[in-house]
N, C-alpha and C positions, 0 to 999 in steps of 0.2 A: 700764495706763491711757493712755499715751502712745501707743502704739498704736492703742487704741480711738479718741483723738482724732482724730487723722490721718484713719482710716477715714470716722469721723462726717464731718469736714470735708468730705473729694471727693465723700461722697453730695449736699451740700448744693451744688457747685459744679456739680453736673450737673446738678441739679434748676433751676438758677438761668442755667443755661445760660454761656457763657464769658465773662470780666470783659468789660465795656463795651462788647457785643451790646444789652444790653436784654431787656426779657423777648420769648421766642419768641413769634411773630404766632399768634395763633389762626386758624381754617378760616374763622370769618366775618368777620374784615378780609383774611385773602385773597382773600376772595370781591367784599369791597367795592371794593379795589383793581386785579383783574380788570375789574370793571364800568368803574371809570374810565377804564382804559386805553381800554377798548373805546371809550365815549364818545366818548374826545378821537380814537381815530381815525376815527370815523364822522364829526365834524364837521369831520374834515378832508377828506371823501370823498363824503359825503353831499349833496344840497342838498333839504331837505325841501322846499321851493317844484314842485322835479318829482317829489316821490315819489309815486305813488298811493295808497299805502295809508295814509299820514301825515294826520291827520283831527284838528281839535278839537273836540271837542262844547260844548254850552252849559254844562256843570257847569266850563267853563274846563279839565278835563284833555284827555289824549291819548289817539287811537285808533287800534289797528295795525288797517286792514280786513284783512287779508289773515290772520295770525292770531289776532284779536277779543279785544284784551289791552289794559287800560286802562294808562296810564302820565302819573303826576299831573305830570313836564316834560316838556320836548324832551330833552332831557341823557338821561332813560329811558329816550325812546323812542332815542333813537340807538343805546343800549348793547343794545339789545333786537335792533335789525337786524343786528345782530353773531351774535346770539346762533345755537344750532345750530336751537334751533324754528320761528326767523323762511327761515333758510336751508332749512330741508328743505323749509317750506310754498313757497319761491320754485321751487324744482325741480318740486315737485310741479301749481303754476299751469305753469310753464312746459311739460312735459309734458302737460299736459292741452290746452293752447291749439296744441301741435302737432298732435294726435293729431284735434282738432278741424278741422285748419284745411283745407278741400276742394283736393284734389289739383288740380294746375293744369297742363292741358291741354297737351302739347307743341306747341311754336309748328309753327306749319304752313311746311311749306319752299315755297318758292318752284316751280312746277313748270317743267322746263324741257321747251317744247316743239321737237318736232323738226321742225330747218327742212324750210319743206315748197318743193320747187323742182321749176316741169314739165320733166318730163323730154320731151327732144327725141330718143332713142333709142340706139343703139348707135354708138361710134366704128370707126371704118374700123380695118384691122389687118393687117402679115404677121406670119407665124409662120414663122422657118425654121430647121430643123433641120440640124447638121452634127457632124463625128468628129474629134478629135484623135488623129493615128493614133500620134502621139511616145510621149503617154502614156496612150492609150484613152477618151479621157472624150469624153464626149457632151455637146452643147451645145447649149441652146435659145435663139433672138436674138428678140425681141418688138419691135413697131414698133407703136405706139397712134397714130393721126392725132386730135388735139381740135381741127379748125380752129374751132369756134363754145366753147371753153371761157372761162368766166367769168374776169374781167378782172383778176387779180393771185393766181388761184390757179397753183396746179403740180399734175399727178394723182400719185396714191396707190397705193401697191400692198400687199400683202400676201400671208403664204400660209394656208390656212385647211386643216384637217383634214378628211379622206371623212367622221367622226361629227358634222363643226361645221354640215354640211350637210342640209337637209332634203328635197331635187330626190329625191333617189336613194338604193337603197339604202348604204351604207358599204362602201368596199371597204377594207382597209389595205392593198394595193399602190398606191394613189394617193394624192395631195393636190389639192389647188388652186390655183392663182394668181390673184387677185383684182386688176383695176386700177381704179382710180373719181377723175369727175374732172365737176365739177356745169358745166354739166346734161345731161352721157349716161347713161346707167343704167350701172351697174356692170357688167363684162364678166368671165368667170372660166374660166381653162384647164386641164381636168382632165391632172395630167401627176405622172410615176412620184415615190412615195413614197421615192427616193433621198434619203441627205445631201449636200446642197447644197456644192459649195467654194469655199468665202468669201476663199479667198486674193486679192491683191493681182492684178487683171486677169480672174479667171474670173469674178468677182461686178459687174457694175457696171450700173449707173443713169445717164439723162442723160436732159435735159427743156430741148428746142431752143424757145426763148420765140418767136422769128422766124419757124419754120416748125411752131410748135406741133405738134409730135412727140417725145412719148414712145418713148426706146428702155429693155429691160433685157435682158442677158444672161447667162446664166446656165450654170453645169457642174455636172455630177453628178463626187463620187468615184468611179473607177475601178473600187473594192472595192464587191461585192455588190449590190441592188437587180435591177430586172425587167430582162431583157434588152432593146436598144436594139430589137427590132421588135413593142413596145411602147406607142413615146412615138409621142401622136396624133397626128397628120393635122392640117393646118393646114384645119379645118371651123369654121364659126360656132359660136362656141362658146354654151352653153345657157345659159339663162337663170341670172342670179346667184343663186348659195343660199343662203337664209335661215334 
């Protein structure tokens, strides 16, 4: 019997939940005290004044436009913007107002045009060719006259590829030397597809402001490339290629 007792007891102790708990919440004051929650943070977050879908009709309640759900306060309607139905329909608008919204034209750049300048024609030029017999290398000396060149330029030079050209056909035992300087027209010397030696005195550039003359000088490597009876003839050279 004593036993039995004890037994009977703890069933009753669990039923009853543990001393000075109270009786266990049921599912719908869980439910009521979720809603709360929500509420007081929607009025901390919300301001119905800019909400759109926040409506009061004539019967004195509340109208969600957005999901079409009456709610007899504010306090309702707050807990309800919380809720997961009020948030899918807000995806679902938002979604739709992109999807609607006309694709909008890339801004148009600005176009830049190219300076246009008359050209007054070819500048004056030597070309003269000589051998280092120390160490074989061949050298080409450039001498560009701009006495009418614009008033705080310096001219320009580069080398351009036999394919960057359109005059002729492409050869690859040649290149280019291009010099440009506004307003001559571009001047350009077809001369052997060797590599260049860029060391300290075989490479060099100078642009006389006083006697406006362009010089450049230049050496081929020793190793490999066309042999020196080759490298052209100091002839006007052909029109710049484009």
């Amino acid at each position: 019997f004593f036993s039995t007792l004890l037994s009977t007891r703890g069933h009753r102790n669990e039923m009853s939940g543990k001393a000075g708990m109270g009786a266990p919440q049921s599912a719908a004051d869980a439910n009521v005290d979720r809603r709360e929650r929500l509420r007081k943070l929607a009025m901390e977050t919300i301001d119905l004044n800019n909400d759109p879908y926040f409506m009061r009709n004539h019967l004195g309640t509340y109208e969600c436009k957005l999901c079409l759900t009456l709610h007899n306060n504010e306090g309702n309607y707050l807990a309800h913007t919380q809720g997961k139905r009020h948030r899918m329909n807000l995806a679902r608008r938002a979604a739709k107002e992109k999807a609607e919204q006309p694709v909008q034209p890339a801004p148009m750049r600005k176009k830049v045009q190219p300076r246009q300048t008359v050209k007054i024609g070819r500048p004056g030029y030597q070309v003269t060719k000589s051998k280092d017999h120390s160490t074989a290398q061949r050298t080409l000396h450039f001498t560009i006259h701009y006495p009418e060149i614009e008033e705080g330029l310096q001219p320009r030079h580069r080398f351009m590829s036999a394919y960057e050209q359109k005059k002729e056909a492409p050869d690859k035992a040649y290149q280019f030397l291009l010099f440009a300087a506004e307003p001559y027209e571009t001047i350009a010397f077809k001369i052997p597809n060797q590599e260049i030696d860029k060391e300290p005195g075989r490479f060099t550039t100078s642009w006389d402001d006083t006697k406006q003359i362009f010089t450049l000088q230049l050496s081929f490597k020793a190793k490999g490339g066309p042999s020196s009876s080759m490298m052209p003839d100091a002839v006007p050279p052909p029109p710049p290629p484009s």
